[in-house]
N, C-alpha and C positions, 0 to 999 in steps of 0.2 A: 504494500500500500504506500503511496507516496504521501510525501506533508500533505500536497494539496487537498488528498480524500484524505488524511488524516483528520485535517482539520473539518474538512467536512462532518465527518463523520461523528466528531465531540458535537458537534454545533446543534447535528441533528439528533442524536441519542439526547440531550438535553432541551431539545422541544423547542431549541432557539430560531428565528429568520434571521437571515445576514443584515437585513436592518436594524434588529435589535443589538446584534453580535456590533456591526459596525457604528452604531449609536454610545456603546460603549466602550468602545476603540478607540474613537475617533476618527474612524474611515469611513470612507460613501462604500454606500452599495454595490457598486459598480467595481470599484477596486477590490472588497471581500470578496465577491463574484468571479475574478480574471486571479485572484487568489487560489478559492476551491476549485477553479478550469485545469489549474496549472499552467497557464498564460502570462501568470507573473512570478519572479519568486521573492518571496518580502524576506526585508532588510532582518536583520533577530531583532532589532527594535520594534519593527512590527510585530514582528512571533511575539515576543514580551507583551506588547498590548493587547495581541486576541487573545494570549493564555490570559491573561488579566482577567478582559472580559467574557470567558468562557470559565473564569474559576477556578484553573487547573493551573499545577505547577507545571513548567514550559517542559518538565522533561516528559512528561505522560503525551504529549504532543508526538514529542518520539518515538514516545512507548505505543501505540498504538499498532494491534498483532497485522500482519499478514496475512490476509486471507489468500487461500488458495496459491500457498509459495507452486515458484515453476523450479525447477533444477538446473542444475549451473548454476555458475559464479553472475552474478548481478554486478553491477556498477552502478551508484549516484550518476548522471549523468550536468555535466556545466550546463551555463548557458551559452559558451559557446561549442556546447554538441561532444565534449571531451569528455574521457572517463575522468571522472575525479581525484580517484588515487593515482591513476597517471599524472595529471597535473603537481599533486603533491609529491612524487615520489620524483619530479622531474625539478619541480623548486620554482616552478614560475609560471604563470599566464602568458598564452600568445602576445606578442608585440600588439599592443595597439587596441587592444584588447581594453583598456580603462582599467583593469584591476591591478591592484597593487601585489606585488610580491610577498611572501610572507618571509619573516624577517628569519635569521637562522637559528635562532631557538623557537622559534613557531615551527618552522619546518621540524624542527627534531622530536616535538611534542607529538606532532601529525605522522612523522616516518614511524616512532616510535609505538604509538596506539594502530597506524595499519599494520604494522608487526605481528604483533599481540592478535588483532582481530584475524587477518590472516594464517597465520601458523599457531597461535594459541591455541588449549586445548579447550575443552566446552566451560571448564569451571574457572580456566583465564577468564574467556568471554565475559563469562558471566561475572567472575569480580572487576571488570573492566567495566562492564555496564554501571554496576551497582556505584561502585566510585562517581563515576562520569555523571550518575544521573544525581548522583546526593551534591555533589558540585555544582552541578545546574539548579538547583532545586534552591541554595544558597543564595546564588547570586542576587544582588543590591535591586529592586525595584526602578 
């Protein structure tokens, strides 16, 4: 399942319309909407304010299971169309691209946790999550 039906999916188990969700956001309809399409992908200042207004701490956002996994290896995929862990595992974004590079202790964080998630065994994973997600759960409002 991707963020975008992630989010959907909280929004709707909780009986909300993207009106109310983005009333308590501070976003239009239209932007929540091109959010749950997967048309857009919002900033985590955004994530921070629909977890807000949907109630839930940002990392259940995450947490939201997979229905119907397929097999094989999956990729996050950019926006500009690249595998993700490729990107990080290469240390930079295409030229021209607007994104910033990540600096070299971000990159080491990033090489470091695809490690773990990659060749880790199921109860790495799994204290990786747990960690990852009590960190996110922390974070400053």
């Amino acid at each position: 399942m991707s963020l975008a039906e992630a989010l959907k999916k909280i929004r709707v188990d909780q009986g909300l319309t993207q009106s109310e969700v983005g009333k308590r956001a501070g976003l239009t309809v239209s932007y929540l909407s091109r959010i749950e399409n997967g048309r857009v992908q919002p900033t985590t200042t955004t994530l921070e304010k629909i977890a807000k207004a949907l109630q839930v701490p940002l990392s259940r956002i995450f947490a939201v299971p997979v229905e119907d996994p397929e097999p094989g290896h999956h990729c996050p995929i950019s926006s500009s169309g690249q595998c993700v862990g490729t990107l990080i595992r290469r240390g930079h974004s295409d030229p021209g691209s607007g994104v910033l590079p990540y600096t070299e202790d971000e990159l080491q964080l990033l090489r470091m946790a695809d490690f773990l998630i990659q060749k880790g065994s199921p109860e790495v994973r799994k204290c990786l999550g747990t960690l990852l997600k009590a960190l996110v759960d922390q974070l400053p409002e």
